[in-house]
C-alpha positions in Angstrom: 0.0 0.0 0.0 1.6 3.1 -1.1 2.1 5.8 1.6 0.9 3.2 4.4 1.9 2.9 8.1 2.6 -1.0 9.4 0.4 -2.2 6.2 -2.4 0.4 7.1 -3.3 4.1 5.3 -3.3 7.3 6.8 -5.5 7.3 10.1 -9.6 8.3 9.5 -9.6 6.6 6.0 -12.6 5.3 4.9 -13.7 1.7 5.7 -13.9 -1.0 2.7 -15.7 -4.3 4.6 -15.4 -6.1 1.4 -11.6 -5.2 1.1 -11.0 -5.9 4.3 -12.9 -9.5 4.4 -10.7 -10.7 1.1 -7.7 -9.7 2.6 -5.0 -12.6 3.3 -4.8 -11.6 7.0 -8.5 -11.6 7.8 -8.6 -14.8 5.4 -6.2 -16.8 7.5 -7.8 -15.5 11.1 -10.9 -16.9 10.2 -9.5 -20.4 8.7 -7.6 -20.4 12.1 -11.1 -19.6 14.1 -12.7 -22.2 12.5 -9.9 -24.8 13.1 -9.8 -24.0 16.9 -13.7 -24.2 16.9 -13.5 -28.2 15.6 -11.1 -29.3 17.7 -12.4 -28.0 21.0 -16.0 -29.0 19.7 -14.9 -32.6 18.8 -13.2 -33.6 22.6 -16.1 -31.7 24.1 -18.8 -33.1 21.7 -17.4 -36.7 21.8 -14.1 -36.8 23.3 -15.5 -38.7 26.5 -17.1 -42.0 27.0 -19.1 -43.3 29.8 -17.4 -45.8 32.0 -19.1 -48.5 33.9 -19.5 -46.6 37.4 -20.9 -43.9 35.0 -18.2 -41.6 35.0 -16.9 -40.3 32.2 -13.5 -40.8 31.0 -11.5 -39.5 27.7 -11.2 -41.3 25.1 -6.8 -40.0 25.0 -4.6 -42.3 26.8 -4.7 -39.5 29.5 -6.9 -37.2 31.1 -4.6 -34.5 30.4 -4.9 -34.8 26.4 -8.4 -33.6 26.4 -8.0 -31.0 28.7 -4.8 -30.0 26.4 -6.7 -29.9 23.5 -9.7 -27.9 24.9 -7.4 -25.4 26.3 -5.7 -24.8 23.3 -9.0 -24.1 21.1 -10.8 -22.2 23.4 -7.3 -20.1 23.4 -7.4 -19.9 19.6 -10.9 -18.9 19.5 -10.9 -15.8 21.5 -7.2 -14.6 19.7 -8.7 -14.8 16.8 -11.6 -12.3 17.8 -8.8 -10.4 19.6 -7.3 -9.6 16.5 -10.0 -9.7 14.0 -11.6 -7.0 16.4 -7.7 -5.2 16.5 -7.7 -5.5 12.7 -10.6 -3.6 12.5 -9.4 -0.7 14.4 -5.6 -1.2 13.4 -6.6 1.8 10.5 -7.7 4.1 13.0 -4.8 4.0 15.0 -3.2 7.1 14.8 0.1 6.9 16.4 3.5 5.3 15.2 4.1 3.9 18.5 0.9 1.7 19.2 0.7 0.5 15.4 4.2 -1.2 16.2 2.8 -2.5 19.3 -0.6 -4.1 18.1 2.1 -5.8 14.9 4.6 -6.9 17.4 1.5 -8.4 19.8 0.5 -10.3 16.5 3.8 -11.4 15.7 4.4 -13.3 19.5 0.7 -14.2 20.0 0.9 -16.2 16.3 4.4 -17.3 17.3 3.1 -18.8 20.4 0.1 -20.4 19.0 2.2 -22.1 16.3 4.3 -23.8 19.2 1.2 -24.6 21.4 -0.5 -26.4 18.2 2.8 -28.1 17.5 2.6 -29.4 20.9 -0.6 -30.4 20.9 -0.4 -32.2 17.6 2.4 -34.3 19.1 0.9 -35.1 22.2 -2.6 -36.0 21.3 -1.3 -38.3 18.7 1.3 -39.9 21.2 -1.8 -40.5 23.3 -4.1 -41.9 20.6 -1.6 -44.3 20.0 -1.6 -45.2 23.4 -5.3 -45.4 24.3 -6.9 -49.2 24.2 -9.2 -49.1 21.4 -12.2 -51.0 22.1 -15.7 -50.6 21.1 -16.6 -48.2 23.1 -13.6 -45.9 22.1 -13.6 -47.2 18.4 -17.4 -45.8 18.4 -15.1 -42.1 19.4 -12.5 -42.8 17.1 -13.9 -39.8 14.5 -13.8 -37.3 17.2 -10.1 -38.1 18.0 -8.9 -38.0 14.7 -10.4 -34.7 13.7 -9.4 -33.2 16.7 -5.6 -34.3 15.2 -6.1 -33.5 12.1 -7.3 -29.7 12.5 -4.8 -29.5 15.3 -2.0 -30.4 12.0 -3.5 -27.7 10.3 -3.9 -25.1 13.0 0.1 -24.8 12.9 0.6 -24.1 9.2 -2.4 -21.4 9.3 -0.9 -19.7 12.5 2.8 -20.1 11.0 0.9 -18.0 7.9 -0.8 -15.6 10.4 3.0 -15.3 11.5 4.8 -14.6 8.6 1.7 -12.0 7.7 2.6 -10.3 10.6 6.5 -10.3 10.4 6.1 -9.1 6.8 3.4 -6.4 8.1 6.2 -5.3 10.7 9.3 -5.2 8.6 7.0 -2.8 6.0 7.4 -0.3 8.7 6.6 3.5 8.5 6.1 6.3 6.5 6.9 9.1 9.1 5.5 11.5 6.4 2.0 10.5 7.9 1.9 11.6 11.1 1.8 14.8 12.7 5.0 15.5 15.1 2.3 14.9 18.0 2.8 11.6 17.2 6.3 10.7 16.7 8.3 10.4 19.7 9.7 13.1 21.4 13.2 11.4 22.9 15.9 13.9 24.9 17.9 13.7 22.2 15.7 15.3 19.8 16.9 18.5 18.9 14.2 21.2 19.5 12.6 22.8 16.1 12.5 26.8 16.6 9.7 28.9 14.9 9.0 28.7 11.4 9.7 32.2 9.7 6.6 33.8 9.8 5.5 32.5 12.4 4.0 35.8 14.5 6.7 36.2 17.3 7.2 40.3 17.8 9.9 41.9 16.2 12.9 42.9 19.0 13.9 46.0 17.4 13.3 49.0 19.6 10.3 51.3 19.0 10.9 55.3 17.7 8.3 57.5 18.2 8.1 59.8 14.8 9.1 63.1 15.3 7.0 66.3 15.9 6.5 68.0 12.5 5.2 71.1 14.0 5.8 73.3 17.3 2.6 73.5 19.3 1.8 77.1 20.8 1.2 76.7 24.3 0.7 80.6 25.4 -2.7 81.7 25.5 -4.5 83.1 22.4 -4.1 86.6 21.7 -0.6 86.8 24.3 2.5 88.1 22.5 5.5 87.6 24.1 7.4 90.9 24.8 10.7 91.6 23.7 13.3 92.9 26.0 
């Protein structure tokens, strides 16, 4: 984008919601939403069985693999609505300083997320491999694999959230944007002095104009004698 800020426009440019919804970014947030949405869904949904004494049990090796994999959706799910909601506003942020913030937020959050899915893809496998299949699992068996599969996914979609985001950060700034209200103000700045022009008073000294003419200060009609 030509004269953009951190892959944004000026600040208080109009809105295009049909730009915005084909963009790459906002393409991959919601693939990674939707993702995060079936693998929490499918341990919740299914990922338990009744045992005999009626309580339930996952159908993981361990306990902990469900609760992993729940954790890890429901954690994808709301950054994804963080950040579709920050993308929103991201064109309407006015200062240098925060639109580096709000990339650099993206950048660690995605970075995370990759690892944690990585993680998780590892681990619920390693327990799926482990867990007795019997009927009663077997009858589960969909549920486990889907929540596998999209969890194999969810890293390459946050990896391309990633690399959207290092790629929006290394565009940087056009400093030409922003008014000097918004750039920072360090001590080693140098102070800019007054514009010429710019109304101060003039320091030379004021001269009255001299009196043209001598005023008459005796009273009318008085002529001064001579001596």
């Amino acid at each position: 984008m030509e004269g953009a800020s951190y892959g944004a426009g000026r600040a208080g440019g109009s809105f295009e919601p049909l730009e915005f919804l084909l963009r790459p970014q906002t393409i991959l947030r919601l693939v990674c939403w939707i993702f995060s949405i079936v693998v929490f869904a499918s341990i919740v949904n299914e990922g338990f069985v009744n045992l005999n004494a009626g309580s339930l049990r996952c159908i993981f090796y361990s306990e902990d693999a469900c609760n992993y994999g729940i954790a890890i959706g429901v954690m994808a799910f709301f950054a994804c609505v963080f950040f579709f909601i920050l993308d929103l506003y991201f064109p309407q942020i006015s200062s240098v300083k925060d639109r580096k913030k709000a990339v650099l937020l993206d950048l660690a959050c995605s970075g995370l997320l990759s690892f944690l899915w990585f993680v998780g893809f590892c681990f619920l496998t390693n327990q799926w491999q482990r867990t007795e299949h019997n009927d009663t699992i077997l009858q589960k068996g969909d549920a486990a694999r889907a929540a596998i599969a999209f969890s194999f996914f969810s890293i390459f979609s946050w990896v391309a959230v990633m690399v959207k985001a290092l790629h929006q950060y290394r565009l940087g700034t056009d400093m030409s944007l922003f008014t000097s209200d918004h750039l920072d103000t360090g001590p080693n700045n140098g102070y800019q002095g007054y514009s010429t022009g710019s109304g101060i008073a003039n320091t030379e000294t004021y001269q009255s104009p001299p009196f043209t003419e001598t005023l008459n200060t005796g009273p009318e009609g008085y002529q001064v004698p001579t001596y």
